[in-house]
N, C-alpha and C positions, 0 to 999 in steps of 0.2 A: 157773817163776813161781808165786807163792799165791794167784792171782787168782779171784773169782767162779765157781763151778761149777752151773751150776743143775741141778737133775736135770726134766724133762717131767712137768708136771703137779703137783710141789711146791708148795704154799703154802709164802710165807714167815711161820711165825712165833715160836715159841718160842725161837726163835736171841735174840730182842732181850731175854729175860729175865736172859742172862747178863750184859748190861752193866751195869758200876755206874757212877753219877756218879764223875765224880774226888775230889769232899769224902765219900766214904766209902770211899777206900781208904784203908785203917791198915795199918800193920808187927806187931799183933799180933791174932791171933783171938780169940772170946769167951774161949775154954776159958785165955787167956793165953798160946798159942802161937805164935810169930812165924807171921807168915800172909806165904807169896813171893806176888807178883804176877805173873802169867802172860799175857804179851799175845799176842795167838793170832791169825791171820789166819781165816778162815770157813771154810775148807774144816774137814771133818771133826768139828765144833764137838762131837757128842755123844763121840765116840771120845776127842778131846783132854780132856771133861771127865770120862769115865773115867780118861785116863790121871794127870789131875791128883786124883782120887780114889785110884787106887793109887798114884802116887809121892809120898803125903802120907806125915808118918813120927810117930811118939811127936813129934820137936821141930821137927817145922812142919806146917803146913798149904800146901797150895799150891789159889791162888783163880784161875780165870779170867777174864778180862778182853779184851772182845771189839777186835778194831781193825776199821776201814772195809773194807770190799770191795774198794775199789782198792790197787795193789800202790803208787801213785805218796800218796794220801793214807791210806796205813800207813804210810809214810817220814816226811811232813810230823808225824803226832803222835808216834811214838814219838823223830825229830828236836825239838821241841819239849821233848819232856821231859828227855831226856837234858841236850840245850845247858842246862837250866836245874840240872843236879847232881842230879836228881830221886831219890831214896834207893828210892821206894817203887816203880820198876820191876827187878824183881829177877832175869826170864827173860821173851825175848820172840823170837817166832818170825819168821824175818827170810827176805826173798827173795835169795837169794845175793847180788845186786848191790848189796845194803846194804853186805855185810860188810868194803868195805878203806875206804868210807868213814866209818862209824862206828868201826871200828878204828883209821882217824888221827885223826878228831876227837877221841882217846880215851874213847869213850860205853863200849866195850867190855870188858870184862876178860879179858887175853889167859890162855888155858885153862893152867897149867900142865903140867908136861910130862910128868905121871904120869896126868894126865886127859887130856891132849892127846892122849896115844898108845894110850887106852882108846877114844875115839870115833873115832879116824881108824887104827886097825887095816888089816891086810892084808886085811882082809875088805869094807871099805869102798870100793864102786865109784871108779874112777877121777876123773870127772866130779864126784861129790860130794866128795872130797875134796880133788880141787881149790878148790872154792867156800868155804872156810872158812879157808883159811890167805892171809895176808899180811905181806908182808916178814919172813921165814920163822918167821914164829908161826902158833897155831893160836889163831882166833877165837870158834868155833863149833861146836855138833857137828850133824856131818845125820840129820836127821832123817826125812825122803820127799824121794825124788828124783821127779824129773818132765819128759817126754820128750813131743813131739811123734812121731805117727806119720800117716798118711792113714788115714783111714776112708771103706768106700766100699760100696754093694751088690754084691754077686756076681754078681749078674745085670745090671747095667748094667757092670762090665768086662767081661762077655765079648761082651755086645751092641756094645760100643764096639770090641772087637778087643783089649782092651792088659791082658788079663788075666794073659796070661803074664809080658809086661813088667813090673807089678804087683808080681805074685810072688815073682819074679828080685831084686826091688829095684832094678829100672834105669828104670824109669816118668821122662821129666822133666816137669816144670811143663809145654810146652809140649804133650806130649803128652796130658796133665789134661786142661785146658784146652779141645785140640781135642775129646776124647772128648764132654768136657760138652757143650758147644757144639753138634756134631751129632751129638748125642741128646739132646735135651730136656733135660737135667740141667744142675745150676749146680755151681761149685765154690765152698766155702764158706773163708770164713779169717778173722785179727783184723787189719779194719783200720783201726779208730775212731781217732782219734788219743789212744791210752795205750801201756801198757807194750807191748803184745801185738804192736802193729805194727811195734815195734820189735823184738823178738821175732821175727817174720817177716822184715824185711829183714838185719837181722845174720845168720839160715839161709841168706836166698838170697846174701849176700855170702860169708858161710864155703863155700857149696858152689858156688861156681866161683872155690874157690879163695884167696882175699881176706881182709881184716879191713877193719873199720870205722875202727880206730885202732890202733896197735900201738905199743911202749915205753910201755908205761900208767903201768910205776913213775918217769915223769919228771913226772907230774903235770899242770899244764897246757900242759908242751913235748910231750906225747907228739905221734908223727905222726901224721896225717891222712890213711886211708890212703882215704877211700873212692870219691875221684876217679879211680876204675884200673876195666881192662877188668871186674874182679868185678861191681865197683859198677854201670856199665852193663849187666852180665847181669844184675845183680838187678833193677836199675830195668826191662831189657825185659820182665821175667817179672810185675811187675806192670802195666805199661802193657796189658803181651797179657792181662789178665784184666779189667781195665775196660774197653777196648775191645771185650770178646768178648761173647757173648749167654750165656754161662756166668756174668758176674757176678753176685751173689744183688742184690737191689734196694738193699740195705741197705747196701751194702759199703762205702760211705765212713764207718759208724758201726757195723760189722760185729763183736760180743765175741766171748767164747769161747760163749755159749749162745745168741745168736740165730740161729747157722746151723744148733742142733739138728734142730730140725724139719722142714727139707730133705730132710731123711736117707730118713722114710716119709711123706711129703704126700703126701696121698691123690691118685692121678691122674699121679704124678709117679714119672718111674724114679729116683728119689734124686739123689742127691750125691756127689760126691768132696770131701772136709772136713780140713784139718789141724786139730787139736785132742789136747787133752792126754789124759793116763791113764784120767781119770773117766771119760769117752765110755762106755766099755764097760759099766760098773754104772749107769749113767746110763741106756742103752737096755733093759738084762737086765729081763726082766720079772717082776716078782715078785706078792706079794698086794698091795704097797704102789703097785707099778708096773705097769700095766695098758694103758698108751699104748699100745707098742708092741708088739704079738701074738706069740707063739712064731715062728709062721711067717716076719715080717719080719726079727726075730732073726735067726733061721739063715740069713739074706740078708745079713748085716753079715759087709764084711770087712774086712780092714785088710793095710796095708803099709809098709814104710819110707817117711820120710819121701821127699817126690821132690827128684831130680838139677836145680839150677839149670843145668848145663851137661852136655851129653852127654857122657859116659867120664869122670866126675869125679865121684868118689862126689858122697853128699850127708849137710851135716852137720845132723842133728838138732837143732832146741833143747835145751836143760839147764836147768833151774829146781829148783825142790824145795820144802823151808823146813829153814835152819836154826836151832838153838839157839842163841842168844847170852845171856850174864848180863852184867846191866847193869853198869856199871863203878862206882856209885856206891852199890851194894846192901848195905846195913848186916850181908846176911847170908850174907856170901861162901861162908864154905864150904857152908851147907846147900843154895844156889843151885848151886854146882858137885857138890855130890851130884843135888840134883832133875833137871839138866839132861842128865846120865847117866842117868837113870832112864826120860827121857819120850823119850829116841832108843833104848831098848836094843832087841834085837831081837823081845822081844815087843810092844813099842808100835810098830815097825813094820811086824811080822806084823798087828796088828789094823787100821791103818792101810788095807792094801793090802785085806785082805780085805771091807771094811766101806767105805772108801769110794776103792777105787781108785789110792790115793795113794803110788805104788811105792817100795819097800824102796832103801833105800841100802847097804845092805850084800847082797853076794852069797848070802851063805848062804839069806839068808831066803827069797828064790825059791825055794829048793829045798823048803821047809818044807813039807807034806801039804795042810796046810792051805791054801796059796795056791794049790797044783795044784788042786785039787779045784775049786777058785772061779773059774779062769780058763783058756780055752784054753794049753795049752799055747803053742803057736806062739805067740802073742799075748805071754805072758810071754818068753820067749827075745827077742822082738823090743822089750819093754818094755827090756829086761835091756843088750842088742845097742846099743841107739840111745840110753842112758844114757852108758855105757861109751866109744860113741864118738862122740857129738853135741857140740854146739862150744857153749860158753859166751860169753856176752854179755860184752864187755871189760871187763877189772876195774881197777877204776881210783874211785881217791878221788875223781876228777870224774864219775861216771859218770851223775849225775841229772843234771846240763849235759849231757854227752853224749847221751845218751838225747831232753832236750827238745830240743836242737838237731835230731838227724837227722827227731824226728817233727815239726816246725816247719817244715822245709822237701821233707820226702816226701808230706806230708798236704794235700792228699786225692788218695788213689790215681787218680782220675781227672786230675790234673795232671803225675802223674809223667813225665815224657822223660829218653830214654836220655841222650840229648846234652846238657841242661842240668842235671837236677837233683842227681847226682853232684856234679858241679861247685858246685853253688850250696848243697850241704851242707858240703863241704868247706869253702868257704869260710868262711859261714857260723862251722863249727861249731870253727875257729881262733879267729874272731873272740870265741866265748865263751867259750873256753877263755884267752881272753888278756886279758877283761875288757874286751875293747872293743866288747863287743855284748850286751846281752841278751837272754833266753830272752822 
């Protein structure tokens, strides 16, 4: 997902100078040259306005143009524009789960098949390039992928006992959980009702096993799958964390940035945290980054994400952003050049290195430069839980979807094993079939 990253101790501000009002976006620059429009979700904002500085060419300009913080109201306006033919969105950075429904509303313009086979190459992780094709076209290209792992201090797993388990990548939620619980520690996660929490119960459904929905390509007949034994593992794995003394205080309104701070509060043996890629540059201390000490640093660890059921792997989240050109773009072809340009492997190389936001193609891991910047282990495990973490179902309904399950899962302190499966499924037929709404 492209959702809100904060870094510890960031001011927010120079981010808001990149927006422009709507009444002054134009199709062509001062100098007379078609100007593409570039809608960018927040992550990365200086890095993307580099990259839209070097994939500008002699016969265009490419401008940026910032969308909302939320993944759910980036949908809502670049939805608005599109539904209206909008000419002057030309390239806009999409959370995978946009891409089959703006691809059948035809907002999209489907890549051809000599650029299709340039961004979605052999080289391009499996997980990503998934997220860009629908009903066998290619939509999109990727751009950062983006992987859930646990982050945790080293010295509260081993005080808790489950360091090794940790390790191994066998750790489950339940065992989280009890660690935090008696030891002082909370475990941290996204369970505000947005994207995120959905985000979380689709991992704890895929890793014991399950889907949410399945036959996505039938539209509003797809099944309903989440009334099954998964579904109640996932529902016990968060009932067992509201109920526990592990929950953080917050948890019913819980993002990606408010359980940072858990991590080194003073007095406090940390956290166990699922959270995305950022985390890592987000703690790293630099001259700009001074929160967190060297010392505590070298106390961060991390691990795959945890096992919803024991002897069952566990599947990772998948997010990213991809590239999409708008379908109504007066300047198609220089749009499908630009949108090659701002996923190539050096705008993904700068990406990762600069603000955490992991390479979709393989090779780039390997690149000097991203060694050098990140644990090793850490990368293989960015790399590992990309490649085989489980995507949010793809489906032209999928914002119905999505509001349904967080409609009736929310608030984590309500959830039951034995009813709430149930009452989403139901539920979430009902709005897939128009006889209920969100």
């Amino acid at each position: 997902m492209g959702g809100p990253h904060p870094r510890l101790g960031r001011r927010v501000g120079a981010a808001a100078t990149l927006v422009l009002a709507a009444s002054t976006l134009t199709a062509c620059g001062s100098s007379g040259k078609p100007t593409l429009n570039w809608y960018i979700n927040p992550d990365g904002q200086a890095t993307l306005t580099s990259l839209a500085e070097r994939c500008s060419t002699d016969d265009y300009d490419i401008e940026i143009q910032l969308l909302p913080t939320g993944a759910t109201d980036q949908r809502t306006q670049l939805a608005r524009r599109l539904a209206a033919s909008d000419s002057s969105t030309d390239l806009m950075s999409l959370d995978p789960v946009f891409v089959p429904e703006f691809a059948s509303a035809g907002w999209l313009l489907e890549l051809p098949e000599d650029v299709a086979s340039n961004v979605v190459d052999e080289d391009v992780l499996a997980g990503p390039a998934e997220t860009v094709t629908w009903e066998d076209g290619v939509y999109a290209a990727p751009q950062w992928a983006n992987t859930q792992v646990l982050w945790y201090r080293q010295s509260l797993a081993e005080a808790a006992g489950i360091a090794e388990d940790l390790e191994a990548g066998t750790a489950t939620w339940e065992q989280v959980i009890t660690a935090a619980s008696e030891n002082g520690a909370t475990v941290g996660v996204q369970a505000d009702r947005y994207e995120a929490y959905m985000v979380w119960i689709n991992a704890l459904v895929q890793g014991a096993g399950g889907e949410i929905v399945s036959n996505t390509e039938e539209g509003v007949d797809a099944e309903v799958e989440i009334d099954s034994e998964a579904g109640r593992a996932a529902a016990t794995v968060v009932q067992q964390l509201a109920d526990s003394e592990a929950a953080q205080s917050d948890l019913s309104v819980s993002r990606e940035g408010t359980s940072l701070g858990a991590m080194f509060a003073e007095g406090s043996p940390g956290e166990f945290m699922t959270n995305w890629t950022f985390v890592y540059k987000n703690y790293e201390p630099s001259e700009t980054n001074t929160v967190v000490t060297e010392e505590q640093f070298e106390d961060l660890a991390w691990a795959r994400y945890p096992r919803t059921v024991e002897g069952e792997e566990s599947k990772p989240p998948v997010g990213g952003i991809n590239i999409g050109v708008g379908a109504f773009t007066e300047h198609q072809d220089y749009a499908l050049e630009a949108a090659q340009c701002v996923t190539d492997p050096e705008a993904q190389l700068a990406l990762a290195v600069t603000d955490g936001l992991m390479p979709a193609r393989a090779s780039v891991y390997d690149e000097q430069e991203l060694v050098d910047a990140y644990d090793p282990t850490l990368l293989e495990l960015f790399r590992t839980s990309v490649e085989e973490g489980g995507p949010r179902p793809k489906s032209a309904f999928y914002n119905q979807i999505s509001g349904a399950i967080q409609a009736r899962w929310h608030s984590p302190f309500d959830v039951d094993p034995e009813t709430t499966p149930r009452e989403s499924a139901e539920y979430l037929r009902d709005v897939l079939r128009g006889e209920a709404l969100l």
